[in-house]
C-alpha positions in Angstrom: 0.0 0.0 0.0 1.6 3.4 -0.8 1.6 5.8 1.9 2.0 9.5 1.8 4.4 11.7 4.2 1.1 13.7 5.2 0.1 9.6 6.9 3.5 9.1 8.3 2.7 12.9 10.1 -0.8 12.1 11.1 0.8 8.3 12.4 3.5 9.9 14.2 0.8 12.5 16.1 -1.6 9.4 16.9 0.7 7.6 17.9 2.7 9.9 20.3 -0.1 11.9 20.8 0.3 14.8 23.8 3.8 14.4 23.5 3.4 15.4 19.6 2.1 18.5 21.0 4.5 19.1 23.2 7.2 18.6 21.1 6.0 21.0 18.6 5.1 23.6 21.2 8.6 23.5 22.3 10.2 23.6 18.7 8.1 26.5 18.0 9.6 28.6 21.3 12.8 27.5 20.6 12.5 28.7 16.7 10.7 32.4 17.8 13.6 32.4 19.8 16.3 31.8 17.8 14.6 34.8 15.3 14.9 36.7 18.3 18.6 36.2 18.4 19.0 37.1 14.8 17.0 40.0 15.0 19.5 41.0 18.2 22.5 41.0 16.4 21.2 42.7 13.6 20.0 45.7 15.5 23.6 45.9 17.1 24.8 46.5 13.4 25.4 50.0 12.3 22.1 50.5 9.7 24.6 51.3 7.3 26.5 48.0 7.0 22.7 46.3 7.3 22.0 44.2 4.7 18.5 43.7 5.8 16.6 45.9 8.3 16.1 43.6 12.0 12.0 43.1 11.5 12.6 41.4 7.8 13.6 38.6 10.1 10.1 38.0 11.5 9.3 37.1 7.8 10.3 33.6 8.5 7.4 33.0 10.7 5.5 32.4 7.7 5.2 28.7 6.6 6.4 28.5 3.4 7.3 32.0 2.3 10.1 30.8 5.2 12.0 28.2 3.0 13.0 31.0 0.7 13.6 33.9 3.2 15.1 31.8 5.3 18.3 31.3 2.8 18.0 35.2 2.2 18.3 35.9 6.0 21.4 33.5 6.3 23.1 35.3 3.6 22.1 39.4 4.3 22.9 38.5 7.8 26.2 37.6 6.9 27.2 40.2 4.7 25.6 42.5 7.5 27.8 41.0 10.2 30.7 41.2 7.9 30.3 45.1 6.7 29.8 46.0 10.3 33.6 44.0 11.6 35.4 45.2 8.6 34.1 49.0 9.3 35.4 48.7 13.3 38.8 47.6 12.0 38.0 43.7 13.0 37.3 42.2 10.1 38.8 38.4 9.7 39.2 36.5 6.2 39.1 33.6 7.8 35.3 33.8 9.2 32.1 33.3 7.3 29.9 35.3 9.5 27.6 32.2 10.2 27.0 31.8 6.6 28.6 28.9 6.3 26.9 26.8 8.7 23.0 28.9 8.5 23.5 27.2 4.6 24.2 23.9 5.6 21.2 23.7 8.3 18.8 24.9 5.5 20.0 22.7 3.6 19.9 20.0 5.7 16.1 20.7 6.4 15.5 21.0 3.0 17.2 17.9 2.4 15.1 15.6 5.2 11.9 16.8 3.4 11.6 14.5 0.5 12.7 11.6 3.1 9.6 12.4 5.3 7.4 12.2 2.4 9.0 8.8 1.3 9.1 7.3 4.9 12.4 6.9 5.3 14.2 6.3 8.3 17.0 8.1 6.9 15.2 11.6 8.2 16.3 11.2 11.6 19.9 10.7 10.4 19.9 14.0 8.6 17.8 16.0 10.6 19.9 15.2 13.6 22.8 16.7 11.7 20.3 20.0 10.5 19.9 20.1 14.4 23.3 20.3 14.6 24.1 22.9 12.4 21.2 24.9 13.0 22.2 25.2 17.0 25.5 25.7 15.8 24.6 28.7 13.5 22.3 30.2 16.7 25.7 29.9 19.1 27.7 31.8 16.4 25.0 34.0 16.0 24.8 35.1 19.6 28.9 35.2 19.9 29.2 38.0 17.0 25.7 39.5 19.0 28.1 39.6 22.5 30.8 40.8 20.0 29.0 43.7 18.9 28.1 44.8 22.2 31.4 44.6 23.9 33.8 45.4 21.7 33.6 49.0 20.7 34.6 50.2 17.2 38.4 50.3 16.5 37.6 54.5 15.6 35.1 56.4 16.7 33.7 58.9 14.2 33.9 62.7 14.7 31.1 64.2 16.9 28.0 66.2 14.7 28.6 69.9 16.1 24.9 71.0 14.6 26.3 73.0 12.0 
């Protein structure tokens, strides 16, 4: 009998029932949260070296729309974080700004999809890993956001006298 992923979502809530629930509760905190980091650090940028302005971030609340915007963010964030450091003098080649592994989360979600909609028990494997990468891209995420706040620029620019 050929099964659809929407059977193996509606199995897995029958079957697990208030704990489903739970889960997904939690997962949703835990994601408005992590947009609440990102929208942290991007306020801490200078809205000159922004990429995006901080409430575009909220986009990704919308199912869907999200999958997108949620590779947009990754990247303007990046490029935000990285005009900011190289204005204050502390720019490093060697960093990716959290673009490197916000990608590979995304993609890893992206990539589990097609295995929930064929059953296979090879989801867990990768969406462990987008787990990984995802909590990894929050941690570097709050690091430049602690970065930002205590480290002041390497110059400060002249004072506006009025005239």
């Amino acid at each position: 009998m050929f099964r659809t992923g929407s059977f193996f979502i509606t199995h897995f809530f029958d079957e697990f029932g208030g704990f489903a629930c739970v889960l997904s509760v939690i997962v949703f905190i835990a994601y408005i949260t992590f947009l609440s980091s990102v929208d942290r650090v991007l306020k801490r940028v200078d809205p000159e070296n922004r990429r995006m302005d901080p409430g575009q971030v909220w986009l990704n609340i919308f199912p869907f729309f999200n999958c997108i915007w949620l590779i947009v963010t990754v990247e303007r964030v990046g490029e935000s974080l990285r005009n900011e450091f190289l204005a204050r003098g502390q720019f490093r080649k060697s960093e990716s700004y959290g673009k490197t592994s916000g990608l590979a989360a995304v993609c890893l979600w992206a990539f589990g999809v097609p295995f929930v909609i064929g059953e296979s028990p090879c989801v867990l494997a990768v969406w462990i890993l987008a787990v990984i990468y995802s909590i990894v891209y929050w941690l570097q995420i709050s690091s430049y956001a602690r970065r930002l706040r205590s480290e002041p620029p390497a110059f400060t620019p002249p004072a506006d006298e009025g005239w």
